[in-house]
C-alpha positions in Angstrom: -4.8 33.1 16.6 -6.3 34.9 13.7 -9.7 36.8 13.6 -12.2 36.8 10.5 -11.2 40.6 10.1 -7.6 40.3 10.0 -7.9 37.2 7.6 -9.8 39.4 5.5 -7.1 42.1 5.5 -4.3 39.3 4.8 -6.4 37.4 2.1 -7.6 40.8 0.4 -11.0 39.0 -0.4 -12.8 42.0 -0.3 -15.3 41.2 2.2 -15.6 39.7 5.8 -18.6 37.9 4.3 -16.3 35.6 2.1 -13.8 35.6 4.5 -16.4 33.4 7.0 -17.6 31.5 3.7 -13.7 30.6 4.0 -13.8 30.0 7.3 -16.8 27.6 7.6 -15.3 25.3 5.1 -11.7 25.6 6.7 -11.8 26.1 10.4 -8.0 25.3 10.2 -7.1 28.3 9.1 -7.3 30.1 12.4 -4.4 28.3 13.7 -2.2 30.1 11.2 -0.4 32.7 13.2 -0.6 36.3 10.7 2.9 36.3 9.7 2.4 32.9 8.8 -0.5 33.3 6.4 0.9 36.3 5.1 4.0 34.5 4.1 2.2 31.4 2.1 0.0 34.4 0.4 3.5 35.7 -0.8 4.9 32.0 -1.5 1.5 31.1 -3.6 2.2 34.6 -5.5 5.9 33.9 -6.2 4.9 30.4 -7.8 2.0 31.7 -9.6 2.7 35.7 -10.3 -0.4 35.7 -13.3 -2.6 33.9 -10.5 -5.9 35.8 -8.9 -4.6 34.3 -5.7 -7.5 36.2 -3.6 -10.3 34.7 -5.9 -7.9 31.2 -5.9 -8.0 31.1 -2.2 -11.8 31.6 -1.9 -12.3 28.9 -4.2 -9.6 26.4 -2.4 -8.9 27.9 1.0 -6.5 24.5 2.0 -3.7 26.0 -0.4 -2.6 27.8 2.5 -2.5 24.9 4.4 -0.3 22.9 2.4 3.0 21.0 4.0 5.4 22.1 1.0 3.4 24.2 -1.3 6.1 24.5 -3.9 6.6 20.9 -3.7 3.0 20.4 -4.3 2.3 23.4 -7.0 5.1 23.3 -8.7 4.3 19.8 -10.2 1.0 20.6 -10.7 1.4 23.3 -12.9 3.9 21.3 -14.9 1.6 18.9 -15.6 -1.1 21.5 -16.8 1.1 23.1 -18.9 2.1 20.0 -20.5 -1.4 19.1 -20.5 -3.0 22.8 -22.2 0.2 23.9 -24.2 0.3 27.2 -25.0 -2.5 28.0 -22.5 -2.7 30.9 -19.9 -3.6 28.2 -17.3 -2.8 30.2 -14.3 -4.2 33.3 -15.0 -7.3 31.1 -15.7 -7.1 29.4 -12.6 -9.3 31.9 -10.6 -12.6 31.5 -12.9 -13.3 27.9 -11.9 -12.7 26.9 -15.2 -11.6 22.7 -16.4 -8.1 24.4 -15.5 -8.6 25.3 -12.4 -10.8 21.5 -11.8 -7.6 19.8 -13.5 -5.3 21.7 -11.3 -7.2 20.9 -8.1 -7.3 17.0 -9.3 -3.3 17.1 -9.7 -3.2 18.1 -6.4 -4.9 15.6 -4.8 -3.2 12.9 -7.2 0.5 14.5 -5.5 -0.6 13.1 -2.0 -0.8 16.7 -0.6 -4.0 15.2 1.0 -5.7 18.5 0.0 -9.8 17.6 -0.4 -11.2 19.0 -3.7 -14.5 17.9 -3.4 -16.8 18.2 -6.4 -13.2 19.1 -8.5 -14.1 16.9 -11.3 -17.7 18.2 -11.6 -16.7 21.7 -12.2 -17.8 22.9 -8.7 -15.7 25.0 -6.3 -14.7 23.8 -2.9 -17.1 23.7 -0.1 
């Protein structure tokens, strides 16, 4: 089982602090075994290389608990770029931005059963 302090060192968010913000909102992310977390950090980076993923996973923690992340991303980002062509949508991702509200929503719509609550409002996930 993980610890807030290790999670932080795995999730590089910079503080302990947002690491319990995290936490709070997904409890299940103490089951993850370290080497477990630290391979879907890697995973999320190889499908997004231009992607904040430290700042992405503070604003949606339940990436790293997705069944078949590339299953579920990969479509998603498909569908932004067809929606945004010629738009940096990943590296954008991070800021909370429509992109990353959009992105959140095609997640949802793939039957990941990822919650983005407030995702069409503009607001991060709590």
């Amino acid at each position: 089982m993980l610890h807030a302090l290790e999670l932080s060192d795995l999730l590089a968010t910079g503080s302990t602090f947002r690491t319990l913000q995290m936490l709070k909102r997904h409890p299940g992310l103490l089951s993850l075994s370290p080497e477990e977390v630290a391979c879907r950090v890697l995973q999320l980076k190889l499908l997004m290389p231009e992607a904040n993923i430290p700042e992405l996973l503070y604003q949606k923690p339940s990436l790293l608990l997705l069944p078949d992340m590339a299953g579920t991303i990969r479509p998603a980002l498909a569908k932004l770029a067809a929606i945004m062509p010629g738009i940096p949508v990943v590296k954008k991702l991070h800021e909370g931005t429509n992109a990353f509200c959009n992105f959140c929503s095609l997640l949802d719509t793939s039957g990941s059963g990822l919650s983005s609550r407030g995702a069409g409002s503009g607001s991060i996930e709590r």
